[in-house]
N, C-alpha and C positions, 0 to 999 in steps of 0.2 A: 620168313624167318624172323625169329626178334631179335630186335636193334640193340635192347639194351641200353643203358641212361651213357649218353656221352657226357663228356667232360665239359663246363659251361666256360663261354670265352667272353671275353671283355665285351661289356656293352658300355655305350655312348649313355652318357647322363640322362640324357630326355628322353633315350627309350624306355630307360627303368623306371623315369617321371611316369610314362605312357602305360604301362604295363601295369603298374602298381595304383591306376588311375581309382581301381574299384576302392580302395580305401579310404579315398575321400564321400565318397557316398554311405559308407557304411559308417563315419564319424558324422557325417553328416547325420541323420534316420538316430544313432543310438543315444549320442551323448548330450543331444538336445531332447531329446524325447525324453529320455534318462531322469538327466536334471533341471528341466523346466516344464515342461508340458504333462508330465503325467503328474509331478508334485502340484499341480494349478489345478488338471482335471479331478486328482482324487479330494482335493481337499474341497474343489466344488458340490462335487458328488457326495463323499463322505466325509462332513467339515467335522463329524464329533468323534471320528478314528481317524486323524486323517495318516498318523506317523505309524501307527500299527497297521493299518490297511497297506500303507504301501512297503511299507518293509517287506511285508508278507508276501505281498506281489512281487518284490526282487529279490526274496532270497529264494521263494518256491520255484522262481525260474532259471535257477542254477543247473535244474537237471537237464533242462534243456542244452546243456553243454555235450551231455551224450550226444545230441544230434550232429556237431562238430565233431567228435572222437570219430561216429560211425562214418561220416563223409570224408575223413583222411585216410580210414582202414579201406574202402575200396578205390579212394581216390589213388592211392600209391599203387594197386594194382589192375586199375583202368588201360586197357589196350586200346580206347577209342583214338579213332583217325585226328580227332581232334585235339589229342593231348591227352596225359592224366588231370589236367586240373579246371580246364578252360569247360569243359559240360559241368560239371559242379559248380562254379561259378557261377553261371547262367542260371541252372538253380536255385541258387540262394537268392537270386534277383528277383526271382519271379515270387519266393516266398514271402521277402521284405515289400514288396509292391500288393501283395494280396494283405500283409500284413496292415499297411497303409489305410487302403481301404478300407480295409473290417475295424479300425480306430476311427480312420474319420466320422463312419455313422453310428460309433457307439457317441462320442464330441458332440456330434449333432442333433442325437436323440437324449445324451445325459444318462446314458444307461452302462452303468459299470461293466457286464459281464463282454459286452464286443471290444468295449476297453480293453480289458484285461487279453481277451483272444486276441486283439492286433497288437499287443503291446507284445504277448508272447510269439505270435508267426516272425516279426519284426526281428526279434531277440533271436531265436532259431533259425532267421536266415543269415542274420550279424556274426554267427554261430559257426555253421558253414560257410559262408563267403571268406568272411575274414581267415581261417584258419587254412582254407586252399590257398587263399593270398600269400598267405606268409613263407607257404613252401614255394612259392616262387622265386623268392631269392637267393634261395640254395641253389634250386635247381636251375636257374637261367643267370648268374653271376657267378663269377670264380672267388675264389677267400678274398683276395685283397681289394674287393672292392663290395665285400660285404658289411665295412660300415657305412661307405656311400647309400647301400640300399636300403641301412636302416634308418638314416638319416633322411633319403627321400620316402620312407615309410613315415617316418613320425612328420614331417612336412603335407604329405595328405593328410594324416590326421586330426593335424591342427588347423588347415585351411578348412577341409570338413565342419569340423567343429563349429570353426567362426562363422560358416555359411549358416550353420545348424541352428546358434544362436540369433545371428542375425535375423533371419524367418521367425524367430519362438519369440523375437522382443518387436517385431512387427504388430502394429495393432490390425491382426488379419484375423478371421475366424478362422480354428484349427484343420478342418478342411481343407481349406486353401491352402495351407500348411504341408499338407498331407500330403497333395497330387503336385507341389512344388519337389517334395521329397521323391516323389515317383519321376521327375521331368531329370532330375539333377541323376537318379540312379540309371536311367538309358542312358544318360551322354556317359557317365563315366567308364559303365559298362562296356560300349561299344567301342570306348578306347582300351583295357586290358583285351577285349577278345581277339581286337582286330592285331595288336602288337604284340599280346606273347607268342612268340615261335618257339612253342614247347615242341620236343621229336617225341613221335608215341613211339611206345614202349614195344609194337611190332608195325613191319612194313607192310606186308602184304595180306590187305583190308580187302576181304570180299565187297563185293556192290556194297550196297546202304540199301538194307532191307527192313523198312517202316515197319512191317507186320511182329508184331508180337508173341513169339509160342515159349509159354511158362516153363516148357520142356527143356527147352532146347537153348534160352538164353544165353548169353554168356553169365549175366552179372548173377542168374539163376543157379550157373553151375562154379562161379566164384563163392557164390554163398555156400554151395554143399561144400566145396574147398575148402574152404576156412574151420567147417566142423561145429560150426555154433554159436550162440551168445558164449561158450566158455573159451574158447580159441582163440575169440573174439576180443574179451580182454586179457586172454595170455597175452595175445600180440603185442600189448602197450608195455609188458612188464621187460624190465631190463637189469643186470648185475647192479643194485644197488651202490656199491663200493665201485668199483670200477667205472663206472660214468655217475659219478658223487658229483661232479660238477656239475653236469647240467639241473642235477637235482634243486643244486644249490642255487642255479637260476631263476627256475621255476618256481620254488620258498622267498627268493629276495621279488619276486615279480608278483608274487600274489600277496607277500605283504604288503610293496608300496600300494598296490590298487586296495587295500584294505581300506585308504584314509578316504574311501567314497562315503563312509560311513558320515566323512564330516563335509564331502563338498556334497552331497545328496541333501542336506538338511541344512547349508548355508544360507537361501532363502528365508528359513522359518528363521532363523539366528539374525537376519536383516529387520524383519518384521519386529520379534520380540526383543533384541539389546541392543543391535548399534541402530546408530542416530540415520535410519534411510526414512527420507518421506516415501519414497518410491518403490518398494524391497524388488517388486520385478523388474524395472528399470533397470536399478542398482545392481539384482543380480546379471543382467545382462552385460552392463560396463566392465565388472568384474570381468566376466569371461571371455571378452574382446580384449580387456588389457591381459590376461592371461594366454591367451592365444598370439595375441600378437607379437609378446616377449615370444615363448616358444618356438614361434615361426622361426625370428631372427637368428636363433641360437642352435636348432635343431638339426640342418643340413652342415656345419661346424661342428659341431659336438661327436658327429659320426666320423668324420672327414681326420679329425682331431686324434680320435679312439683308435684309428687305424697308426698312428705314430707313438702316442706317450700310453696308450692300453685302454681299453673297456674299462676298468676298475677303479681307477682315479675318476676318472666322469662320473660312473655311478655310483660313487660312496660322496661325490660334493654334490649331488645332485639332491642325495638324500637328506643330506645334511642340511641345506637352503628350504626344502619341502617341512622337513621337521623344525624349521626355525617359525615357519610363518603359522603352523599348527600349536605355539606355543605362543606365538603374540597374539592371536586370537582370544585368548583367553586373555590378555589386559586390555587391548586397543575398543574403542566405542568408536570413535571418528571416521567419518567416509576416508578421510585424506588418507589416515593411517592403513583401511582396510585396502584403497585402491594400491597404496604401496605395497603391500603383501601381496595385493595379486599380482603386481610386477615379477618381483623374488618368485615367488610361488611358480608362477611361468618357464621364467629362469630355470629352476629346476626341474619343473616338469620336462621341459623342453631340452633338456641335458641326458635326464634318463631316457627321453622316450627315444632321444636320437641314437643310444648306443642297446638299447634293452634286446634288439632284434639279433645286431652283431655278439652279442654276448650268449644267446641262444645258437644262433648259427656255429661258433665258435667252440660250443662243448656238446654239438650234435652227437648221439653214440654211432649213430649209420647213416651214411651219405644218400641210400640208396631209398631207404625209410624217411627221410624228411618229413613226407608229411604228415605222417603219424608223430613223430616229433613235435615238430612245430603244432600240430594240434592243442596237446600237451601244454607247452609251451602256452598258446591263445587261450588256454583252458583256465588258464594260473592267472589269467588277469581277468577272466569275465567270471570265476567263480569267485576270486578276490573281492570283484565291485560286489556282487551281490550278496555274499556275506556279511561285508561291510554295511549295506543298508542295511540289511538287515539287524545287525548288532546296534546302528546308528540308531534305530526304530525302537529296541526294546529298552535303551541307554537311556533314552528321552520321556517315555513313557511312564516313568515311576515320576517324574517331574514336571508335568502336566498343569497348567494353572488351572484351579477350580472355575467353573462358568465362562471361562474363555474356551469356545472350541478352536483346536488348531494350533494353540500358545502351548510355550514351557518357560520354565525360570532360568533364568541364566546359571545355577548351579549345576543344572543339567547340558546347557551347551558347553561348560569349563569341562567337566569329567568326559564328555564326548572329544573335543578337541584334545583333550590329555590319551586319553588311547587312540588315538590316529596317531598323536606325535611316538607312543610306543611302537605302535605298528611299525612306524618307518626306522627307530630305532632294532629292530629286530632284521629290519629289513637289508640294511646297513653292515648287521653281521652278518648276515649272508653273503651279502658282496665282497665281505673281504674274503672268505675261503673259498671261493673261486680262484680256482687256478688253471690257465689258460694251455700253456704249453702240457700240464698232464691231461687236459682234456684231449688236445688232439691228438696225441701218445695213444691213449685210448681211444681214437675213433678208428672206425671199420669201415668199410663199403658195403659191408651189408652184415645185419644181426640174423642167427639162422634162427 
């Protein structure tokens, strides 16, 4: 018979640490690859496009976001012995680890095109992984302690990250790099599999039958179910007006990730205006001090959101991010840049710890989560990549003559001016969030 989704009950803090372990791996692999190793690799490779080449490469890999959308639509109706979400996972592991590889020997030969294929397998497992992740804290936490989970969410993140960075400002070949990222994704892995005790969705599991018949599948005769690519994205569509809020989540969440447009190109901004001898060093200090603030603030900030609201957190959060996107544009001096990435952190680390609880919070269906929360994942990696993208073609008309790879500083001030818009728009979003009519309108299940 099926079980049906039970009700989730209080977990211990370091289980949620345990369970939500895969998203330090996936911050680990995306956000140093992101913004340090592939802006090094393309500009090695291609030093006289190097801000168009790579725009093009992060905005073209936005479609790869569909491959998150389709892993939440069969993940929410997965009757595997193992969970709905814990085989997907696994998945995505194995693609970010093939991903890896097919980078390291594009790195090692200099040849763009396996670049590009591992940067996108990489991106498409970051894709899938992350977006099953996130339905786990609906489905394995009760509400009041879904800021704690957003908070030990953005706490992976950020230790991710600093691992991520710390390996990209190593003086290792990117190789070694690579299969560092493959050793950090088994350990992490093997801690969500082993700790989430997801209950599938039915009990009684014939044997485990390897063999394969295309006939006869389940996941074969969920797809005739579903009716199609057009069912397909019916499925994601929801009353507009009646769940406004989460919308509004999703608009304030893909705006803040907009201002990638300016931390994707803050290396070249080191090199060409402020005073770094160093700019990859520098950029590395930067993002240790920036993660580091984060860290500190991040598992508080969720903890916090659960007493005075989600809303206050992240309308000061935006506010501190848009402050440091507008000193930008005066400051030249390390001291002054290294204090911006303090702030900067600060706020990062403020949104990121309540961004999760503020989705969870204006969910439209308890029972669809991960299709949600997809959604949700989708608004922030379609955001980043946007953003480079826009960051890419902003720079481009600003180009120094016979410097490959340079632009002029009136081109990094107009960049840094629409990121601080971004976050300003982003801001208005957050205020028309409204909490109590979102859960008014939530369901247990959209038909």
């Amino acid at each position: 018979m099926d079980s049906g989704l039970l009700a989730p009950t209080f977990k211990r803090w370091w289980h949620i640490l345990l369970f939500l372990a895969a998203r330090l791996s996936y911050a680990t692999v995306y956000n140093s690859l992101a913004s340090i190793i592939m802006p090094k690799l393309i500009k090695d490779i291609q030093p006289r496009h190097a801000s168009r080449t790579l725009g093009l490469i992060a905005g073209c890999g936005a479609i790869l976001e569909l491959g998150g959308l389709a892993t939440m639509f069969f993940s929410d109706l997965c009757t595997s012995r193992f969970g709905r979400r814990r085989p997907f996972i696994t998945a995505a592991a194995f693609l970010i680890g093939a991903g890896c590889i097919t980078l390291s020997c594009g790195a090692f030969y200099y040849l763009l095109p396996p670049v590009i294929a591992g940067y996108y397998l990489c991106l498409l497992g970051v894709s899938m992984g992350g977006d099953v992740l996130a339905a786990l804290v609906p489905d394995l936490t009760p509400t009041p302690q879904h800021g704690l989970g957003s908070g030990l969410m953005a706490l992976h993140n950020f230790l991710g990250s600093a691992i991520g960075y710390m390996l990209a400002a190593v003086s290792v070949p990117i190789v070694i790099i690579c299969w560092l990222y493959i050793l950090v994704l088994a350990l992490c892995h093997m801690s969500t599999l082993l700790t989430a005790n997801e209950i599938p969705l039915r009990e009684n599991h014939d044997t485990v039958n390897y063999e394969f018949h295309w006939k006869t599948d389940r996941y074969y005769r969920c797809s005739r179910y579903c009716g199609g690519v057009r069912n397909f994205f019916q499925s994601y569509t929801f009353p507009a007006v009646k769940y406004r809020d989460f919308i509004f989540a999703m608009l304030m969440r893909f705006c803040y990730y907009m201002n990638a447009a300016g931390i994707f190109y803050l290396q070249y901004w080191l090199a060409d205006v402020a005073d770094s001898d160093n700019p990859s060093a520098d950029m590395g200090k930067i993002a240790l001090i920036n993660l580091g603030t984060a860290i500190v603030v991040a598992i508080p900030a969720g903890k916090l959101s659960d007493v005075v609201g989600r809303k206050v957190i992240a309308v000061l959060a935006l506010m501190l991010v848009m402050f440091c996107f507008v000193s930008f544009v005066f400051i030249r001096k390390m001291a002054f840049v290294y204090l911006m990435a303090c702030i900067y952190g600060l706020g990062n680390g403020l949104f990121t710890g309540v961004e999760f609880a503020i989705a969870c919070d204006t969910l439209p269906a308890k029972a669809s989560s991960g299709k949600f929360m997809a959604e949700f994942t989708m608004a922030m990696m379609v955001g980043m990549m946007i953003g480079e993208l826009i960051g890419g073609l902003v720079l481009t008309p600003f180009h120094v003559p016979h410097q490959a790879g340079s632009y002029t500083e009136t081109g990094y001030m107009v960049l840094f001016l629409v990121c601080a818009g971004f976050l300003w728009i982003a801001g208005l979003f957050a205020v028309l969030i409204n909490k109590k009519r979102a859960q008014a309108a939530q369901v247990d299940r959209l038909d």
